[in-house]
N, C-alpha and C positions, 0 to 999 in steps of 0.2 A: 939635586941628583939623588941625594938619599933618602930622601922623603919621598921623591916616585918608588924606590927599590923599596922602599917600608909597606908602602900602598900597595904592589903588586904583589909581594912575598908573604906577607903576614898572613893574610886571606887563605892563600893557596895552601901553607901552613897548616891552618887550622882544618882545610877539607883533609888534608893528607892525613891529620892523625884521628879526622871522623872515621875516614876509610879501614887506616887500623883498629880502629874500634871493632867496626864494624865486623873486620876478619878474626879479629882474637873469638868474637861472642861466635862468628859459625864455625871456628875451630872445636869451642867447647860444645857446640852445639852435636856435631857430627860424631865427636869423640864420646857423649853420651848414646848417640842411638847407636856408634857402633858395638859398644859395650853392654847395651840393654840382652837381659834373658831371654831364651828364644821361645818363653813365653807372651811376649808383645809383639806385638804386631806393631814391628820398625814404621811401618807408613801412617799411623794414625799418630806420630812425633812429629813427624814433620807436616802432615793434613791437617793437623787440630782436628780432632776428629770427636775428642773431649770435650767441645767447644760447642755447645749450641752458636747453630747455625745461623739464627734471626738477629745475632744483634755482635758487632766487632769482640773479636778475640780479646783486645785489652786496648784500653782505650786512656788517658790522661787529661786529664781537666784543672786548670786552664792550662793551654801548650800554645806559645809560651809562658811561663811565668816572669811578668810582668812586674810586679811590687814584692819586698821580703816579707809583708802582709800576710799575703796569699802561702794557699796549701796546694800542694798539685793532690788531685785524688786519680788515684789510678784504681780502675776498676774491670772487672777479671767476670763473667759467668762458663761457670763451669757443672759439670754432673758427678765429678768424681769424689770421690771417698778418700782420704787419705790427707796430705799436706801441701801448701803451698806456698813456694819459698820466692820473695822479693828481692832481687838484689840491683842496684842503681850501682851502674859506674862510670868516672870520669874519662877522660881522653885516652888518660893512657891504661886504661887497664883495670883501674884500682877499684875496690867494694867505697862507694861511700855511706850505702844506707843498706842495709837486710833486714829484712821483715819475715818470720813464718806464722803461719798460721795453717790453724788446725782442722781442716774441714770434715762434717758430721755427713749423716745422709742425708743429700739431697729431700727439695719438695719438688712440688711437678715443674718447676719450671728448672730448677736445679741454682747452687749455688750463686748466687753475685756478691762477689768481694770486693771490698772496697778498702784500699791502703792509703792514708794521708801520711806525704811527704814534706814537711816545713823547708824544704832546701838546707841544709845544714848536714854536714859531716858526720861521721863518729865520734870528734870531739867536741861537736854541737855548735861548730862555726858556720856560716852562712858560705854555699857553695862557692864559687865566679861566677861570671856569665861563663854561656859555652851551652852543649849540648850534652847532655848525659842519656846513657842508653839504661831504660829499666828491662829484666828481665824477669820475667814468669815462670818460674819453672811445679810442674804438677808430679808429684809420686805417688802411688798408691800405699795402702794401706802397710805394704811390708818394704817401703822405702827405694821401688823401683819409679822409673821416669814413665809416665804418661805423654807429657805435652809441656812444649817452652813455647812459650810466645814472648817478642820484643816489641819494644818503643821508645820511639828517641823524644828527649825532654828536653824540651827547649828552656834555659834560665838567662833571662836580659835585662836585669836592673835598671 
């Protein structure tokens, strides 16, 4: 009897606290464009509109990760001028990885960034399994928000 209640609950569990994942990131998401200067144009945050259009917003390779081997590379093309800040987090909420980097002026095709994630924490442990959501977030030159894009990371040992 316990081991069905284990089987049914554990699963459900785990979608429940993807879902809160999922609402904490469009909390901050929201809470950014409502805040942005009424120099931006709110719709091109939420459009990706920063984003050439030929090829995915932000993409992770391999998803899932499969061996502790493996790098997940996450990869971003963008046209903007300014920063680009990485942040991975667990179930509940938490930063386990941040990456910024500094972007130059574009060339014709415009930036492709590419962040390797060895799965490991900030204290350089290897994650769990589970799903982790990475974020992308774009600011311009004077440290306003552009464009966030997400993607959830699959890690299955």
């Amino acid at each position: 009897m316990i081991s069905q209640f284990k089987v049914k609950v554990i699963p459900a569990l785990f979608v429940i606290l993807f879902f809160v994942v999922q609402l904490m990131a469009e909390k901050e998401v929201n809470a950014d464009i409502a805040e942005a200067p009424p120099s931006i144009d709110t719709a091109s945050l939420s459009s990706g509109a920063a984003i050439n259009q030929d090829e995915p917003d932000f993409i992770a390779l391999p998803n899932p990760v499969r061996n502790r081997n493996e790098k997940v590379v996450l990869m971003c093309r963008t046209r903007c001028v300014g920063t680009a800040l990485l942040n991975i987090y667990d179930a509940v909420g938490s930063v386990v990885f941040q990456k910024t980097i500094a972007l130059q002026q574009p060339d014709a095709v415009g930036h492709k960034m590419c962040i390797s994630w060895d799965c490991r924490n900030r204290k350089g442990r290897f994650v769990g399994n589970g799903t982790y959501l990475g974020v992308i977030s774009l600011f311009d030159t004077e440290n306003r928000p552009i464009a966030r894009h997400k993607i959830n990371i699959g890690v299955a040992y």
